[in-house]
Steps between C-alpha positions, in 0.01 A plus 500: 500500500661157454823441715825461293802318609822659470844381560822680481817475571745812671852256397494536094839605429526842310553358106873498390404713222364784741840670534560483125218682441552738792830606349421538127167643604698763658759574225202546233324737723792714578579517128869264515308296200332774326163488320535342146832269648599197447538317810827324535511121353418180748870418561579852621215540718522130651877578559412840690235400755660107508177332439373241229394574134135389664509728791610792263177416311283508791593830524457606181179332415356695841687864337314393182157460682570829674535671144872582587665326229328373174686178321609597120559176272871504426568808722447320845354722798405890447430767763150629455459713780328777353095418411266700380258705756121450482336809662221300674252756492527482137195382300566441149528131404795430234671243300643230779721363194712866471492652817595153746772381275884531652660703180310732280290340221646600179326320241096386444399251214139508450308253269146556496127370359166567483246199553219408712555443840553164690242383753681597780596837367133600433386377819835701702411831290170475504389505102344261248676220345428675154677861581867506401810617732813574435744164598887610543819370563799675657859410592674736736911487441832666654790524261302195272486300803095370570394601803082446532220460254178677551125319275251819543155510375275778473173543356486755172256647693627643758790702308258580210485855609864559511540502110831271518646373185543111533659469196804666694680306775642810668136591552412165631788480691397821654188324581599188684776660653361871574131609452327190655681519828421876538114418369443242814463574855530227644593117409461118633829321507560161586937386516556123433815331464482270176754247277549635167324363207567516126277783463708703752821380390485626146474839653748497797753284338509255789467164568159288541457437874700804603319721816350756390269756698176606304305802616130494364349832521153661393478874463174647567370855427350751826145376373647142553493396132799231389755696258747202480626195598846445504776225577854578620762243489828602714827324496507527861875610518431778251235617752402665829176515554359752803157491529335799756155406575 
């Protein structure tokens, strides 16, 4: 094994914003700023704990990373104490765009096509370039505000048997968003933070260059066949994403 140097230093002063935290860390969890709250503006909280607007955000960027407190365009901080539980014992796969996002999904727009697939997609689901899948497109809102955008494509094949009528989107939105989650047992994933490009940005409704975390993620059937491919593209603050592995 080769030998490593390490340094450190016992004198780094505890951060400024440490206290900050401390305190409102404490008030969420004992339920003085309930779940769903809005937490009081800059100027109040800088006033209370007599510290600077960028000390204050220290504090609440850290509460943010911790999932305590979500930011809400126009609305400032929110408590968001309360997540959903995962049962990690649990073994059916489902759809990351509904079940990770911070308020309930309330609206899916699906645009769909049929066509032969691309290079990559034939090699990744493991079928000839002349076979057709199905190619769709979904945006995932709150109240009409964008939230993520899901590009899934599955071979006709492999949902031949299950008689679904693609000339009706609630059936193919059953599909994307239902039956080929519960058909796999098991996926590949790979997470990648990426800018977004005018492709994404007609969907999501956000800037070019914005961050945006993409989730890549191959379902496979028990005999290890390829049912999909899909591509998830969070907003990250419209997110949390817990992984159990």
């Amino acid at each position: 094994m080769s030998s490593k140097t390490i340094k450190a230093n016992d004198s780094e002063k505890i951060p400024l914003y440490v206290p900050v935290y401390n305190a409102l860390y404490t008030k969420i969890m004992s339920g003085d700023y309930k779940d769903g709250m809005q937490l009081p503006s800059e100027a109040v909280l800088t006033k209370e704990f007599d510290v600077s607007r960028h000390t204050l955000r220290q504090a609440l960027t850290i509460l943010t990373e911790d999932g305590l407190i979500r930011k809400h365009q126009g609305k400032g901080s929110i408590v968001s104490k309360t997540k959903k539980q995962f049962d990690p014992l649990q073994k059916e796969l489902f759809n990351p765009m509904i079940e990770y996002a911070v308020s309930e999904i309330d609206q899916i727009e699906i645009n769909y096509n049929f066509a032969p697939p691309t290079d990559i997609a034939s090699q990744q689901l493991g079928i000839e370039n002349h076979e057709i899948i199905l190619a769709s497109n979904a945006v995932y809102s709150v109240k009409d505000e964008v939230f993520g955008h899901a590009f899934i494509q599955i071979p006709l094949k492999r949902f031949d048997h299950l008689k679904i009528d693609l000339n009706d989107k609630d059936s193919v939105s059953d599909l994307i968003n239902q039956t080929i989650f519960k058909m796999a047992s098991r996926a590949s994933m790979a997470i990648k933070l990426v800018v977004a490009e005018d492709h994404i940005t007609k969907f999501l409704k956000v800037k070019e260059k914005e961050p945006i975390i993409l989730l890549e993620e191959l379902l496979y059937t028990d005999e290890g066949d390829p049912i999909c491919r899909c591509k998830f593209y969070f907003i990250p603050e419209k997110y949390e994403i817990s992984i159990w592995i």
